[in-house]
C-alpha positions in Angstrom: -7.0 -8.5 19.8 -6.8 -4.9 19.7 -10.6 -4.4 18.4 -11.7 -7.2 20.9 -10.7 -4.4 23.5 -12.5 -2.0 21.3 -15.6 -4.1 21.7 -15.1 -4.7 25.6 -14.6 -1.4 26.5 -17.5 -0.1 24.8 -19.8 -2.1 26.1 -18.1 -1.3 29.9 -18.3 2.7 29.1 -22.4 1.9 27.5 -23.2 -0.8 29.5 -21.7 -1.7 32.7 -20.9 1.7 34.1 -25.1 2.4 33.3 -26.0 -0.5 35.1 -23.8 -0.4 38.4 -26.0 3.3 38.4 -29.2 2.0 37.6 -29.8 -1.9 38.6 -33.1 -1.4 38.1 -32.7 -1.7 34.5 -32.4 -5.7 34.6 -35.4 -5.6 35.5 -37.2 -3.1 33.2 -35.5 -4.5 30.1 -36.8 -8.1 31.7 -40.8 -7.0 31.7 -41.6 -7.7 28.1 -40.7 -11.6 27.2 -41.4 -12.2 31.1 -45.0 -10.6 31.8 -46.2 -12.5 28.0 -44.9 -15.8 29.2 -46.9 -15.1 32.6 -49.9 -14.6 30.8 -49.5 -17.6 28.8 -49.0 -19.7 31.8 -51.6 -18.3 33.9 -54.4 -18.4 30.8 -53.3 -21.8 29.6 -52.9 -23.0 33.1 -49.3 -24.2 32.3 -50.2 -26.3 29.3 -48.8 -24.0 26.9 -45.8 -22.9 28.8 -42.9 -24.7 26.6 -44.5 -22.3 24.0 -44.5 -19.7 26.1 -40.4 -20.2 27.4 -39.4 -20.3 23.3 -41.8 -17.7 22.5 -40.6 -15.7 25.3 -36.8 -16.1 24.8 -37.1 -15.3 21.3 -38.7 -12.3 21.9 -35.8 -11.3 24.4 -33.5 -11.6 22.0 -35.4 -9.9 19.1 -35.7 -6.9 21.8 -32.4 -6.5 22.9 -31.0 -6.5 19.6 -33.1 -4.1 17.9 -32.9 -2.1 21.2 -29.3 -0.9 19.6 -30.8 0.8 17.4 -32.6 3.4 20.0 -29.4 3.3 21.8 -27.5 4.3 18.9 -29.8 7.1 17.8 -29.7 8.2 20.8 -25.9 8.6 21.2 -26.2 9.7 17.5 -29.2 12.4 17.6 -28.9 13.5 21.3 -25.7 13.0 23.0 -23.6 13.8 19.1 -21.4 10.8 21.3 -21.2 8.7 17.8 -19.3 11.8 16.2 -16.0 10.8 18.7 -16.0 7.3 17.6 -16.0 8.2 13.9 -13.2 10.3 14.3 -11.5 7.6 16.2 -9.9 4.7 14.9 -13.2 2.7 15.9 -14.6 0.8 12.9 -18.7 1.0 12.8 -18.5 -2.8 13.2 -16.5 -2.5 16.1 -19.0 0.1 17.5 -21.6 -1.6 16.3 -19.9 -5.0 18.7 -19.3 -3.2 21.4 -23.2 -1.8 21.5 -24.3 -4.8 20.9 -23.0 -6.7 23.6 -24.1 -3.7 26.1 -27.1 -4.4 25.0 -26.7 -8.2 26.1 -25.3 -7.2 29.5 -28.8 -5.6 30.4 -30.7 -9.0 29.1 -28.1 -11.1 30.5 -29.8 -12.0 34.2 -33.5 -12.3 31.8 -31.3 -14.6 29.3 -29.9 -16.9 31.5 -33.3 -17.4 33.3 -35.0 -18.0 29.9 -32.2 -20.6 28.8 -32.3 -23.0 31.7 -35.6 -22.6 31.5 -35.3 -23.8 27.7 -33.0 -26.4 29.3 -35.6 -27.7 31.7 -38.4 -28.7 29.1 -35.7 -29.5 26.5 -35.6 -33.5 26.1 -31.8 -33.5 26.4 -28.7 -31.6 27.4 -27.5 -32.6 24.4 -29.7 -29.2 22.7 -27.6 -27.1 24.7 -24.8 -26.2 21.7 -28.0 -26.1 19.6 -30.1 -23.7 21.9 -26.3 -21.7 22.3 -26.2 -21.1 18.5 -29.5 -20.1 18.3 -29.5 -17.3 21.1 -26.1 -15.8 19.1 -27.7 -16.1 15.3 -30.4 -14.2 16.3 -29.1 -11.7 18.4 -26.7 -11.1 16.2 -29.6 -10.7 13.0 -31.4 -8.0 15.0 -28.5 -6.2 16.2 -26.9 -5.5 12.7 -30.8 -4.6 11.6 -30.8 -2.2 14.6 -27.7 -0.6 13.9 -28.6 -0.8 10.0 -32.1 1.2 10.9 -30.8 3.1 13.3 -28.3 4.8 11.1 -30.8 6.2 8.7 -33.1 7.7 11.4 -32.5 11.6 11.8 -35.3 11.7 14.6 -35.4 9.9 18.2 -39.4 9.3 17.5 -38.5 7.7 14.5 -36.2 5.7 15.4 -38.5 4.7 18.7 -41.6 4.1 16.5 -39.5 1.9 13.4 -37.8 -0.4 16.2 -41.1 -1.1 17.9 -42.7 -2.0 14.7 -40.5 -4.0 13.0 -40.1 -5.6 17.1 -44.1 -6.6 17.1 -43.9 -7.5 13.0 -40.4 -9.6 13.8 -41.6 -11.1 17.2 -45.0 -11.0 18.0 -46.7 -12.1 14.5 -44.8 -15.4 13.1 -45.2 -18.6 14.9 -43.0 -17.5 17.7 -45.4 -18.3 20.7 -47.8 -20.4 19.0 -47.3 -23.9 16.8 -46.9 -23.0 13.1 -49.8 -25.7 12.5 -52.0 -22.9 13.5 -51.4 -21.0 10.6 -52.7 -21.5 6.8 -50.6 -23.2 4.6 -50.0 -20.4 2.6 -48.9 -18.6 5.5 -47.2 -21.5 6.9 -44.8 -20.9 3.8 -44.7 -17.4 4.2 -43.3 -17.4 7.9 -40.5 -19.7 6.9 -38.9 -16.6 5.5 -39.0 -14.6 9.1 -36.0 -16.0 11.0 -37.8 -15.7 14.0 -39.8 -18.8 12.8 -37.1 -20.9 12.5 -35.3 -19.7 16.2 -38.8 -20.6 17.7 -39.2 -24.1 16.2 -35.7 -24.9 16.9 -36.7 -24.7 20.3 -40.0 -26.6 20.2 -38.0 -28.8 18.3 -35.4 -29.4 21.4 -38.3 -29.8 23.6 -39.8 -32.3 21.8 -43.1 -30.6 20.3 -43.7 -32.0 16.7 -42.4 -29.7 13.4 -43.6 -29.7 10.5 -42.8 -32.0 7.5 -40.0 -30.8 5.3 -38.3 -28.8 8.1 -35.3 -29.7 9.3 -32.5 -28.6 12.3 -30.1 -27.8 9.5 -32.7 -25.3 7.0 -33.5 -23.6 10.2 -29.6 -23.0 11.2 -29.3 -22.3 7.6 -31.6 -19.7 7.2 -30.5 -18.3 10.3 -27.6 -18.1 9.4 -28.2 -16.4 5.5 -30.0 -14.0 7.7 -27.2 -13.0 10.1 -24.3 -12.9 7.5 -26.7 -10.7 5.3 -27.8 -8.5 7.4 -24.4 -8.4 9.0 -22.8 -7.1 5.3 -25.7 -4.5 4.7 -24.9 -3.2 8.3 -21.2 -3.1 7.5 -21.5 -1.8 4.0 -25.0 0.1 3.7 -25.5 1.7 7.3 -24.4 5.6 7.4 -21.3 5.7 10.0 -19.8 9.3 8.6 -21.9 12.2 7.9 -21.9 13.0 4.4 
């Protein structure tokens, strides 16, 4: 119990306290997944827009996961804030927690909007545990690679430029806003290792798009979920959390 206040009351010091200042960040952290799902519906005249919903809510969460890591460099490289929590009794999975869900407060008005939007094209309500355990795998995922990348940057424009790369590489590139069938076969294979793949076809799965032969609800959870207790243990035992 006594870390789950840990985690609440960093995210309230890094997250709420920012936004009952500056409201207007809902709506800046929002402009990303929103103004590419616009542009989808407006070019496709609406005929692509289930792609455009998964697409887009995958991409929200890619971004405000791996959008710890510019927090955390920032409170690392700028404001030296990280240097109180490791001589606290803080863990850096704790800090890591905390951040993480400061991070989900911003997206949270973008994330609900984008879930019963998920709801409304998805062929039953019975997806909704499904669709629930897909928004926390892959939020968690990019998190711990955020904090993981973030730890190992000595530079703010590093740590900017890395986190928008691997965001465009993670979000932008696989079959996220597009049907996998599009691809080559050989690259068809090859996106089956990006998680982001398998969060996106969940989805077009719930809403009743076709998916490809030989995939199944239960390789994408699993993969998923290889992915998030991976990268979880690398960002628990690899990231840099005391200053050698």
């Amino acid at each position: 119990m006594y870390n789950v206040y840990q985690i609440l009351l960093i995210a309230y010091l890094t997250g709420f306290l920012w936004l009952r200042r500056n409201p207007l960040s809902l709506v800046f952290t929002a402009i990303s997944p929103f103004s590419i799902l616009f542009i989808l519906f407006v070019v496709s005249n609406g005929q692509y827009v289930q792609f455009a919903v998964a697409g887009s809510l995958v991409m929200a969460l890619v971004g405000y996961g791996l959008a710890l890591g510019q927090d955390i460099s920032l409170y690392k490289i700028e404001y030296k804030m990280q240097d109180i929590f490791v001589a606290s009794p803080v863990s850096s999975v704790t800090y890591m927690l905390g951040l993480a869900l400061s991070e989900l407060l911003y997206g949270l008005p973008a994330l609900m909007v984008l879930i019963v939007l998920a709801l409304y094209f998805s062929t039953s309500l019975a997806f909704l545990p499904l669709l629930l355990i897909n928004v926390v795998l892959i939020w968690g995922t990019m998190s711990s690679i955020g904090f993981f990348l973030s730890s190992h940057m000595i530079h703010m424009r590093n740590a900017t430029q890395l986190i928008s790369f691997v965001n465009v590489v993670i979000a932008v590139v696989p079959p996220v806003f597009y049907s996998i069938d599009r691809l080559p076969e050989s690259l068809q294979l090859l996106s089956y290792v990006v998680p982001t793949t398998h969060a996106s076809l969940l989805l077009q799965y719930s809403m009743g798009f076709p998916v490809p032969q030989g995939w199944s609800i239960s390789l994408g959870l699993a993969v998923q979920g290889l992915y998030f207790i991976f990268f979880l243990i690398i960002a628990k035992k690899k990231a840099l959390w005391r200053e050698k």
